[in-house]
PyMOL CGO cylinders between C-alpha atoms (Angstrom):
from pymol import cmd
from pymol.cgo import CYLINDER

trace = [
    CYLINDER, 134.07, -43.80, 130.26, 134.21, -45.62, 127.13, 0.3, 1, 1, 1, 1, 1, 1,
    CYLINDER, 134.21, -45.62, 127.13, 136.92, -43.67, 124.61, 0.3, 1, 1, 1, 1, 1, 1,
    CYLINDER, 136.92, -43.67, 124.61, 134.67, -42.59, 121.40, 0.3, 1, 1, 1, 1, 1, 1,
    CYLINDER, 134.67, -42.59, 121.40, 136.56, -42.77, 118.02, 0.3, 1, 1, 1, 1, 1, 1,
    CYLINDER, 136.56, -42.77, 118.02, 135.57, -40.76, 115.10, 0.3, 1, 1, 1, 1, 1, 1,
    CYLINDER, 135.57, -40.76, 115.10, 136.55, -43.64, 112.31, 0.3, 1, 1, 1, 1, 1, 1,
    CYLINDER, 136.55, -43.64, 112.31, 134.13, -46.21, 111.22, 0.3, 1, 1, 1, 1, 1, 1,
    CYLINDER, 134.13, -46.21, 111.22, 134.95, -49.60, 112.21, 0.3, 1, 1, 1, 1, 1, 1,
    CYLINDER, 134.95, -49.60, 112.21, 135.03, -52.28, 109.79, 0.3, 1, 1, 1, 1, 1, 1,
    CYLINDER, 135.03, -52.28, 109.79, 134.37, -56.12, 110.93, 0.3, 1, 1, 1, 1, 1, 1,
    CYLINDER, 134.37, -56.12, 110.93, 133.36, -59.05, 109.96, 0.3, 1, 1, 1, 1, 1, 1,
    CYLINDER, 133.36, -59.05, 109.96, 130.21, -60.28, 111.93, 0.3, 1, 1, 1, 1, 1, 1,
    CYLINDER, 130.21, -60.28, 111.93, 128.11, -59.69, 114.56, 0.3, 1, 1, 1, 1, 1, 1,
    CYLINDER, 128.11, -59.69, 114.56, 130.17, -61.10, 117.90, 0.3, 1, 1, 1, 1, 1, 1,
    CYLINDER, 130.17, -61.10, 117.90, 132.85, -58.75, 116.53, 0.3, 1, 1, 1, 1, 1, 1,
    CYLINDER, 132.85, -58.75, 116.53, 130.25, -55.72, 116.85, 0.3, 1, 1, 1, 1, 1, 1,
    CYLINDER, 130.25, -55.72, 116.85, 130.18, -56.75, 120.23, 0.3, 1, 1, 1, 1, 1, 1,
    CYLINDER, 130.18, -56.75, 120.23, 133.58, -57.20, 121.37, 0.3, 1, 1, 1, 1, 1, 1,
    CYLINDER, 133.58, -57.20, 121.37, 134.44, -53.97, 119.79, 0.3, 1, 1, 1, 1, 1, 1,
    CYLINDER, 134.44, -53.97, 119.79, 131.48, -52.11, 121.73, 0.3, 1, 1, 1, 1, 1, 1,
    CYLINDER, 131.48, -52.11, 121.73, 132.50, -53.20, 124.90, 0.3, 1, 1, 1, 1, 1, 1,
    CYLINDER, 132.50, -53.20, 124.90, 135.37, -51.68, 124.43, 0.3, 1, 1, 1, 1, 1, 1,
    CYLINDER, 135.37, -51.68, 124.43, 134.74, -48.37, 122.80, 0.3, 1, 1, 1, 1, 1, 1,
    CYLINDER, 134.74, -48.37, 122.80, 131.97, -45.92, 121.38, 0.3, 1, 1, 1, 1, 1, 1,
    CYLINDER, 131.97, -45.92, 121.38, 132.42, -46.18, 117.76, 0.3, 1, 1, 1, 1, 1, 1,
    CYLINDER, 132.42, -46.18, 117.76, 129.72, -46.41, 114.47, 0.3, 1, 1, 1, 1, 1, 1,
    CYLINDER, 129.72, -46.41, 114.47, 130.80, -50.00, 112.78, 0.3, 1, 1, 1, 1, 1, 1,
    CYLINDER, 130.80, -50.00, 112.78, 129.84, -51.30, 109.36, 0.3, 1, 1, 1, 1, 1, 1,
    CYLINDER, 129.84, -51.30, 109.36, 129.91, -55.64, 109.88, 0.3, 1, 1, 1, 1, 1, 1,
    CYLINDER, 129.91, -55.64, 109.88, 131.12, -57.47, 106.20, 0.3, 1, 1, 1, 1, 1, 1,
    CYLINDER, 131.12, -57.47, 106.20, 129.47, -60.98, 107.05, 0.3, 1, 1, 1, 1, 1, 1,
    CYLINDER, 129.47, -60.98, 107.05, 132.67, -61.97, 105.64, 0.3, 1, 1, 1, 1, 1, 1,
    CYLINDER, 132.67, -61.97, 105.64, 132.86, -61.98, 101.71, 0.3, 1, 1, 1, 1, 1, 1,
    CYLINDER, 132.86, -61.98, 101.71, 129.26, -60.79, 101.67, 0.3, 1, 1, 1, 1, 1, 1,
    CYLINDER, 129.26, -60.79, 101.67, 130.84, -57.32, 101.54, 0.3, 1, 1, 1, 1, 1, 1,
    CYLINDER, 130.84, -57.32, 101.54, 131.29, -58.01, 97.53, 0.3, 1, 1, 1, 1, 1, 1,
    CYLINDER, 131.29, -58.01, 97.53, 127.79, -57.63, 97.35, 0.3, 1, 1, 1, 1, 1, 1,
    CYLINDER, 127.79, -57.63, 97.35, 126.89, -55.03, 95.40, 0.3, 1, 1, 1, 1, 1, 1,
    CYLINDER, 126.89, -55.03, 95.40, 126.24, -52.03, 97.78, 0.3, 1, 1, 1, 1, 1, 1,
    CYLINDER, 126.24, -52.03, 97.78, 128.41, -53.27, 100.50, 0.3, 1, 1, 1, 1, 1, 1,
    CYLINDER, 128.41, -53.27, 100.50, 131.35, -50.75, 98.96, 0.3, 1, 1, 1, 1, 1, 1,
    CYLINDER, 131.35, -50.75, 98.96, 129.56, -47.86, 98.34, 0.3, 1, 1, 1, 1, 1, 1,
    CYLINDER, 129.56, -47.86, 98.34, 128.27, -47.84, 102.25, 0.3, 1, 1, 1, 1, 1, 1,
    CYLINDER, 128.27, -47.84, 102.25, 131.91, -48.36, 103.12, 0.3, 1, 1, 1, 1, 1, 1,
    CYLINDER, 131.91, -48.36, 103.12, 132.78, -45.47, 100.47, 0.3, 1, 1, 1, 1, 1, 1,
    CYLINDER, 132.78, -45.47, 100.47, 130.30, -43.09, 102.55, 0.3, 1, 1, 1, 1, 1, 1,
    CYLINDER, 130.30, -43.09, 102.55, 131.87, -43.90, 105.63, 0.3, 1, 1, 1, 1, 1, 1,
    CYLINDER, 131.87, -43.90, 105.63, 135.47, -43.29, 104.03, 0.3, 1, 1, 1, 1, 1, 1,
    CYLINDER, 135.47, -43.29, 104.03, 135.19, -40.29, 102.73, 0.3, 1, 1, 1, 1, 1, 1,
    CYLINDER, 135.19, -40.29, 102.73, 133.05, -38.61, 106.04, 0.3, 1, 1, 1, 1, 1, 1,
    CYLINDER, 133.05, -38.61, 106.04, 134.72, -40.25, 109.06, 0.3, 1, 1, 1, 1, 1, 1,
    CYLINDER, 134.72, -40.25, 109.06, 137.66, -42.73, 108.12, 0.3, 1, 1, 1, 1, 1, 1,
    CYLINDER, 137.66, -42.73, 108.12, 138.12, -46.37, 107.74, 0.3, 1, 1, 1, 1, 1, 1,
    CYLINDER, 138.12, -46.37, 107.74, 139.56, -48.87, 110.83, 0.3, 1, 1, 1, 1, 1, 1,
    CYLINDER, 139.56, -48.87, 110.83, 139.47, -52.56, 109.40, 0.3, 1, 1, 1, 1, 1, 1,
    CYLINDER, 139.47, -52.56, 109.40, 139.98, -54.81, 112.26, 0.3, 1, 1, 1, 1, 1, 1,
    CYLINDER, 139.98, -54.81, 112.26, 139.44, -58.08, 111.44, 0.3, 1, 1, 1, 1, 1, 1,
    CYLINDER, 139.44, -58.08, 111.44, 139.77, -62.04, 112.53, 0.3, 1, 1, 1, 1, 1, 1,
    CYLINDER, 139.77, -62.04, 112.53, 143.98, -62.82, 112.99, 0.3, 1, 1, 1, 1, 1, 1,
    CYLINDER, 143.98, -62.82, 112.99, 143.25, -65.45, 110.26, 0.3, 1, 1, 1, 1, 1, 1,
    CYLINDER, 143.25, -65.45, 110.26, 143.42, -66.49, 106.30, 0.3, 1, 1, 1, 1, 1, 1,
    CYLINDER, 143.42, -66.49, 106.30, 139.80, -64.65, 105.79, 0.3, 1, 1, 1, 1, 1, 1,
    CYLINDER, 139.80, -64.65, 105.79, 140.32, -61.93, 107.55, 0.3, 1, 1, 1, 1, 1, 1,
    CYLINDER, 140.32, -61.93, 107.55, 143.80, -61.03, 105.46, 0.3, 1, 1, 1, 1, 1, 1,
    CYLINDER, 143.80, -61.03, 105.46, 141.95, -61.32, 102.35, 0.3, 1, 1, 1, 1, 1, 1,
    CYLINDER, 141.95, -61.32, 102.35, 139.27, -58.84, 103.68, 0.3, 1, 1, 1, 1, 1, 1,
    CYLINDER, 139.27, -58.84, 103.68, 141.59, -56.24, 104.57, 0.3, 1, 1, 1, 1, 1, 1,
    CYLINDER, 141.59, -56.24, 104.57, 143.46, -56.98, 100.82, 0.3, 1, 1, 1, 1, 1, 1,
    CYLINDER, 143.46, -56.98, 100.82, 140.04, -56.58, 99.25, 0.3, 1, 1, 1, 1, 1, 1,
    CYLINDER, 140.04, -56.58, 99.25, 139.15, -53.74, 101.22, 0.3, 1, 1, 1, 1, 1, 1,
    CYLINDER, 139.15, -53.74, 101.22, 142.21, -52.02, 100.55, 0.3, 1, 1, 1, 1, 1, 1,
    CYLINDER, 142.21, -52.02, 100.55, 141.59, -52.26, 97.03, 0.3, 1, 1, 1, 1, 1, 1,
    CYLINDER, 141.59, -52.26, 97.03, 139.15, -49.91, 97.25, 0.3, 1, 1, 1, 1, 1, 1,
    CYLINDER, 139.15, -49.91, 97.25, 140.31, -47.55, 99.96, 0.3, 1, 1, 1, 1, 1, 1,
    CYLINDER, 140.31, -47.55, 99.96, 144.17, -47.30, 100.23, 0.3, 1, 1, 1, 1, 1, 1,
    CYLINDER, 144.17, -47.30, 100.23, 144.43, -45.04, 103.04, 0.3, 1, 1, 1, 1, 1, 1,
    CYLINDER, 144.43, -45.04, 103.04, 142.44, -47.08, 105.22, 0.3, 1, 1, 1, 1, 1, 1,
    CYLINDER, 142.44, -47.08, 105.22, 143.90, -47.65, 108.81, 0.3, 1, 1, 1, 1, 1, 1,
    CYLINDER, 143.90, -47.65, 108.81, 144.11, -51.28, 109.64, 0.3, 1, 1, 1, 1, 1, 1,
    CYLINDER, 144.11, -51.28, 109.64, 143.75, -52.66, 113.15, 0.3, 1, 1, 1, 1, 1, 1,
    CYLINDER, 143.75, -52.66, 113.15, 145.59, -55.63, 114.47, 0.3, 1, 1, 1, 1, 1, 1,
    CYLINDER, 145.59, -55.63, 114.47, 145.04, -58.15, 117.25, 0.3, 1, 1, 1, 1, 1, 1,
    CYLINDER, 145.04, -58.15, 117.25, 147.53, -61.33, 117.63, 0.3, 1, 1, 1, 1, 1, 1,
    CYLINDER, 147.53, -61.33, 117.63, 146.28, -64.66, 117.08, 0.3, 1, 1, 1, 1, 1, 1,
    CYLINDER, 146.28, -64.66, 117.08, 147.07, -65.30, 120.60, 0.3, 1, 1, 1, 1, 1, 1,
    CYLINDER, 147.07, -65.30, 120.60, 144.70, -62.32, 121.36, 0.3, 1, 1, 1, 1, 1, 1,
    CYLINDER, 144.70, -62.32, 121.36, 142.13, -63.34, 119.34, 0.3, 1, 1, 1, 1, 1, 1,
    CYLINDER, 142.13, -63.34, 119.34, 142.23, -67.44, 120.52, 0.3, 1, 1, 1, 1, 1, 1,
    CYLINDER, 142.23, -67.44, 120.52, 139.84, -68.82, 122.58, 0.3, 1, 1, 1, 1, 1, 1,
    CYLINDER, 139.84, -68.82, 122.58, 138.92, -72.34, 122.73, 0.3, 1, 1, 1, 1, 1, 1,
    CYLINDER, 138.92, -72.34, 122.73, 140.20, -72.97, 119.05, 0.3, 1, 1, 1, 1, 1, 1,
    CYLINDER, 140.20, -72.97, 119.05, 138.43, -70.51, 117.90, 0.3, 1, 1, 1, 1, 1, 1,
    CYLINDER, 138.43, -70.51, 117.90, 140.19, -67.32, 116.50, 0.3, 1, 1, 1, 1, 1, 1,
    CYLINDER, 140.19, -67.32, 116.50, 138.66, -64.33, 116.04, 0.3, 1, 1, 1, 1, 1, 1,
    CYLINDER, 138.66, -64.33, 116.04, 137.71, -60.41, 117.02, 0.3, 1, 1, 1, 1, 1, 1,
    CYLINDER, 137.71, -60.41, 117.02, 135.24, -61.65, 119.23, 0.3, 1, 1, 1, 1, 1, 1,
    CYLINDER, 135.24, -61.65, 119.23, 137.44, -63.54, 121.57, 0.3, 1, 1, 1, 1, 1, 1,
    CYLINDER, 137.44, -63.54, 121.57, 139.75, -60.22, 122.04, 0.3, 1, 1, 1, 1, 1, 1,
    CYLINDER, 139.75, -60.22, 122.04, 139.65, -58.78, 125.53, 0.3, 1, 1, 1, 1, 1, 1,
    CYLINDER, 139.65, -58.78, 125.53, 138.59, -55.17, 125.59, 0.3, 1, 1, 1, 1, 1, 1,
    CYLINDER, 138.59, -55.17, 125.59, 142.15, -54.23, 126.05, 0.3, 1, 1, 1, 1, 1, 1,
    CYLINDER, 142.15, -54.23, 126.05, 143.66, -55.81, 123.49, 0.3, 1, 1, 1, 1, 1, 1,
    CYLINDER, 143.66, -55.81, 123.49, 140.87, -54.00, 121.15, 0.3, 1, 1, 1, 1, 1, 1,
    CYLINDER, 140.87, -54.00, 121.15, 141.97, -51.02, 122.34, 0.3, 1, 1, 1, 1, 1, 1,
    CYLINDER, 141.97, -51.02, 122.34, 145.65, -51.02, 121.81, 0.3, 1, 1, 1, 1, 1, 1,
    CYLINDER, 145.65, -51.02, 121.81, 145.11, -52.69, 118.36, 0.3, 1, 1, 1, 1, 1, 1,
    CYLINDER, 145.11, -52.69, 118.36, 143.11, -49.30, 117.38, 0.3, 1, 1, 1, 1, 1, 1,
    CYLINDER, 143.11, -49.30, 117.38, 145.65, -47.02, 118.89, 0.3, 1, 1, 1, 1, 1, 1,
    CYLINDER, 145.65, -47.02, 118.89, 148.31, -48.64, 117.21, 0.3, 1, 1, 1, 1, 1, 1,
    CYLINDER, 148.31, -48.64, 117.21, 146.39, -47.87, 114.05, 0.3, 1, 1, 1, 1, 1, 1,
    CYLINDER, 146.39, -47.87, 114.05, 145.78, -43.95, 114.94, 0.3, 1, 1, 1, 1, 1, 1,
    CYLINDER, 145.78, -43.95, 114.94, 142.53, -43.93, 115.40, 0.3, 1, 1, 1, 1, 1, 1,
    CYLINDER, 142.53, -43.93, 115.40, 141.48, -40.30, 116.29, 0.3, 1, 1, 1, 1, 1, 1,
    CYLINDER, 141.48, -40.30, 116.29, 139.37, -40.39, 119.58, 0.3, 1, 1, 1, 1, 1, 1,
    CYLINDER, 139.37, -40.39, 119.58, 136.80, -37.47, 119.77, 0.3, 1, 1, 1, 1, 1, 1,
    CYLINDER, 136.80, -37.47, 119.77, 135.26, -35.77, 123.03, 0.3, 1, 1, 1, 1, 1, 1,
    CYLINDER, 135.26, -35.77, 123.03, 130.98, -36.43, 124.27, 0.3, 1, 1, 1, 1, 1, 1,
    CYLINDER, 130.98, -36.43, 124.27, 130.91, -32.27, 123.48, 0.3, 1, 1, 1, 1, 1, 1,
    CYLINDER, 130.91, -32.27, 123.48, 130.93, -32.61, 119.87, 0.3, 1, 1, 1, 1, 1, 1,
    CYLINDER, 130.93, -32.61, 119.87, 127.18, -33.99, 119.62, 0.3, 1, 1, 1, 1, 1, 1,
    CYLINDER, 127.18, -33.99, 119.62, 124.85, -31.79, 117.56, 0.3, 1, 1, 1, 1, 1, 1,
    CYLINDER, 124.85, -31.79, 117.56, 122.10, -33.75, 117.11, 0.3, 1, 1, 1, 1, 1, 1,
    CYLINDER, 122.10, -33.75, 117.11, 119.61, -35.10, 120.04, 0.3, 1, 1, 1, 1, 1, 1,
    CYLINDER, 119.61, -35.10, 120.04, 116.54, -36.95, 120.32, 0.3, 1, 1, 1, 1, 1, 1,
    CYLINDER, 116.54, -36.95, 120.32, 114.78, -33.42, 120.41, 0.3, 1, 1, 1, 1, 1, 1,
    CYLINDER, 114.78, -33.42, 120.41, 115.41, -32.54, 117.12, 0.3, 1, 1, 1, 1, 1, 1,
    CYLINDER, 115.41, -32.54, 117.12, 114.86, -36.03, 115.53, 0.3, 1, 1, 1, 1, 1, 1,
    CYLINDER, 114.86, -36.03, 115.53, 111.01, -35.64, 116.98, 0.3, 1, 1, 1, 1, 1, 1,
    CYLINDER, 111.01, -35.64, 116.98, 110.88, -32.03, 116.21, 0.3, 1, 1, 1, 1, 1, 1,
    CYLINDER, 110.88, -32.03, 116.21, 111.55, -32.86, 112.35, 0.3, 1, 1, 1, 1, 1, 1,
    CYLINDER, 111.55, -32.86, 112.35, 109.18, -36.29, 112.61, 0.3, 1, 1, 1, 1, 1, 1,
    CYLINDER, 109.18, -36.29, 112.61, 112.12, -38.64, 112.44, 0.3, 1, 1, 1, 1, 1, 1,
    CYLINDER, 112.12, -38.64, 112.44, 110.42, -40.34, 115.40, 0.3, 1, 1, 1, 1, 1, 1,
    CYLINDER, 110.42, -40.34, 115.40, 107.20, -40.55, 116.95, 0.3, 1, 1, 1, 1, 1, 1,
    CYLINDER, 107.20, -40.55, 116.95, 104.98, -39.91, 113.45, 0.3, 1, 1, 1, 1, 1, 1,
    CYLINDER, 104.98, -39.91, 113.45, 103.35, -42.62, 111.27, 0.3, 1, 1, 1, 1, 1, 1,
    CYLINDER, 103.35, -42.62, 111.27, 105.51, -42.19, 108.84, 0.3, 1, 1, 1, 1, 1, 1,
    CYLINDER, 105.51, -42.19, 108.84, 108.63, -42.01, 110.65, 0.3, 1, 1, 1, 1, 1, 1,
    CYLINDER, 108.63, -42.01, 110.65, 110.26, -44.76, 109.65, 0.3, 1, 1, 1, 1, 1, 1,
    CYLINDER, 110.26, -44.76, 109.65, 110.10, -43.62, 105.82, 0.3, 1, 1, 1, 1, 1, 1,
    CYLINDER, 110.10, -43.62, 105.82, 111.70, -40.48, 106.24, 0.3, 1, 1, 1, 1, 1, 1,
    CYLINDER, 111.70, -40.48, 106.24, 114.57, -42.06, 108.34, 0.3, 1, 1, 1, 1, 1, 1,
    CYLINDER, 114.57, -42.06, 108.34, 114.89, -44.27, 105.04, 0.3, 1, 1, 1, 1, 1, 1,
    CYLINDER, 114.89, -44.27, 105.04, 114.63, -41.01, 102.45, 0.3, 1, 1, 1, 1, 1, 1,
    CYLINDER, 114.63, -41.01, 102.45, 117.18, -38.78, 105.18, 0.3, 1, 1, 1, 1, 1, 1,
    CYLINDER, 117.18, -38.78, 105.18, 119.73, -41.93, 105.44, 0.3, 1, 1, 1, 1, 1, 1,
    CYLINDER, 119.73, -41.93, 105.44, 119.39, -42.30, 101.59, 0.3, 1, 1, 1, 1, 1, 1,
    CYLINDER, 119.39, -42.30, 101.59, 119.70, -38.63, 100.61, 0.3, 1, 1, 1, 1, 1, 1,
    CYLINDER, 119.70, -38.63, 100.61, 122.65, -38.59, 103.50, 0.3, 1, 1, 1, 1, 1, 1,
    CYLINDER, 122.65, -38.59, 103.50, 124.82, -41.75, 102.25, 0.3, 1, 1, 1, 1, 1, 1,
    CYLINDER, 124.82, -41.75, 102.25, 124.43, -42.94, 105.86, 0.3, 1, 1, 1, 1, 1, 1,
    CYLINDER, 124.43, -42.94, 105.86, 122.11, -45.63, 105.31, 0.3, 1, 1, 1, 1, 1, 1,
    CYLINDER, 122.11, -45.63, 105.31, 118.72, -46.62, 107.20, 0.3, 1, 1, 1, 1, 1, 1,
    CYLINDER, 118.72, -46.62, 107.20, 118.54, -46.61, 111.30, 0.3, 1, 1, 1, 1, 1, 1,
    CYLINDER, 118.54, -46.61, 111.30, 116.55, -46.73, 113.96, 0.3, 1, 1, 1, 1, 1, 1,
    CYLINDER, 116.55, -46.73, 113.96, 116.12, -42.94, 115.67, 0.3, 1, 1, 1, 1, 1, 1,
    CYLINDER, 116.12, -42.94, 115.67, 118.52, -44.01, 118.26, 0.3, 1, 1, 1, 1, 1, 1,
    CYLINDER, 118.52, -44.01, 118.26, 121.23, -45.00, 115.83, 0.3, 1, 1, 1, 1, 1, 1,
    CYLINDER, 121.23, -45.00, 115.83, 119.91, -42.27, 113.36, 0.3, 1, 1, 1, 1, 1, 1,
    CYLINDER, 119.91, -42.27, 113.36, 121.33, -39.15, 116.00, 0.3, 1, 1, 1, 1, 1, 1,
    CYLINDER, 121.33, -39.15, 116.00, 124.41, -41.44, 116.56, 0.3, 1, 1, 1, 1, 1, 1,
    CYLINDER, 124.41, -41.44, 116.56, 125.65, -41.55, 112.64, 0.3, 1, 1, 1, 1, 1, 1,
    CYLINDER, 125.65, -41.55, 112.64, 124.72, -37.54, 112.25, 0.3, 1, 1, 1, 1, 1, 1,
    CYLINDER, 124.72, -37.54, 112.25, 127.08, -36.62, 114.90, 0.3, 1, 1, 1, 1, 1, 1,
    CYLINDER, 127.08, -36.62, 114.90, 129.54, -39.36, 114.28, 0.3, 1, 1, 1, 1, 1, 1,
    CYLINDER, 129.54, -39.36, 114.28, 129.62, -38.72, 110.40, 0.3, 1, 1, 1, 1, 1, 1,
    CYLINDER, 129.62, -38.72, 110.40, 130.07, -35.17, 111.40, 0.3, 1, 1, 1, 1, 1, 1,
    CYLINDER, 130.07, -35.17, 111.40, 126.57, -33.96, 109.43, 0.3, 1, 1, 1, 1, 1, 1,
    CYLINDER, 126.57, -33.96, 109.43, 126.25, -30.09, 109.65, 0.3, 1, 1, 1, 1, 1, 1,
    CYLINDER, 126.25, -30.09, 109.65, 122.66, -28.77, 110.82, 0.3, 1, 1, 1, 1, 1, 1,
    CYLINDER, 122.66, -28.77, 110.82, 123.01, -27.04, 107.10, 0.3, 1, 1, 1, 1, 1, 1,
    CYLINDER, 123.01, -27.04, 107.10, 123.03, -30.90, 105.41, 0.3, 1, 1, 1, 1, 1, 1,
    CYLINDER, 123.03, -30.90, 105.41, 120.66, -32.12, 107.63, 0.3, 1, 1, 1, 1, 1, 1,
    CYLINDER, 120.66, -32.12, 107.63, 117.66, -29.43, 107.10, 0.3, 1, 1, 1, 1, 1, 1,
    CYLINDER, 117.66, -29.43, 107.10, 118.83, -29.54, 103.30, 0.3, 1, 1, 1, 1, 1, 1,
    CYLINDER, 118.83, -29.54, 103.30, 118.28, -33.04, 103.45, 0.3, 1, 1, 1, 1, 1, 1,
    CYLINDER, 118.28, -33.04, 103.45, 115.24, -32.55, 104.95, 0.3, 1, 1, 1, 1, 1, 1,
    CYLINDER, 115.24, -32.55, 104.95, 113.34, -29.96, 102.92, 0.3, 1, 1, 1, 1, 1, 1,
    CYLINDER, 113.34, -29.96, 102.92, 114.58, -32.31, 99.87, 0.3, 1, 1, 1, 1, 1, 1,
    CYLINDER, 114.58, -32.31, 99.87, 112.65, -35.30, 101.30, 0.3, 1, 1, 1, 1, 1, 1,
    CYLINDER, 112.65, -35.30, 101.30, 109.90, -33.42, 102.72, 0.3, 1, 1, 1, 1, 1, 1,
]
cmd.load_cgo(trace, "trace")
């Protein structure tokens, strides 16, 4: 079983997501590089900062050091992750992506990351129908108004139950949240 940590994950693109999911259960936020200076790029890493805690693990290269500078502008107490360039090298290319599962791993242990236990899930796919999060016409807005109102951003159902429990939302925010939108 995958190990679940309770940080965010911060990379920079899409392969990266996927290394990093194959080798653990986390919630990660992707930069697209220095798209993240994009205005609302910070404030969705600012959410995820102040709920769950920050991981930045990003490509062993010139990029990827100026990412975790500009990042830790903003957020000084954010935990940074580390793979070797050797670790991260396949084929000339260097990068997250190319990191082996294990090598993820220790690079996130190194930087504390706090790993959290399956029991600690609140929310289910029960309640998310219950309250019309799924399954209604209009699902799809309220997901939009609950992430808003939330500071979690817009997801799918699926990813909507994963954020609440991983962002550590109390059943009191959530049906506050809800009557607000309602």
């Amino acid at each position: 079983m995958k190990k679940i940590i309770k940080e965010v994950i911060v990379v920079e693109g899409r392969d990266d997501i996927s290394a990093v999911k194959a080798a653990v259960d986390a919630e990660i936020i992707q930069t697209n590089g220095f798209a993240i200076r994009k205005k609302g790029n910070i404030e969705k890493l600012r959410v995820a900062y102040e709920k769950k805690g920050l991981i930045v693990l990003t490509d062993p290269d010139f990029v990827g050091e100026e990412l975790r500078k500009y990042i830790q502008n903003f957020f000084p107490n954010v935990k940074q992750a580390y793979i070797s360039r050797k670790e991260g090298s396949k084929d000339g290319d260097v990068g997250v992506e190319n990191a082996t599962p294990e090598a993820i791993i220790r690079a996130l242990e190194n930087a504390k990351c706090e790993v959290i236990s399956e029991g600690e899930s609140l929310f289910n796919m029960d309640i998310i129908i219950d309250c019309g999060l799924s399954g209604a016409s209009d699902s799809k807005e309220l997901r939009e108004k609950l992430g808003s109102a939330l500071g979690i951003g817009y997801s799918n159902a699926k990813q909507l139950i994963s954020k609440l429990n991983r962002y550590g939302i109390t059943m009191e925010e959530f049906e506050t949240a809800m009557r607000n939108i309602k």
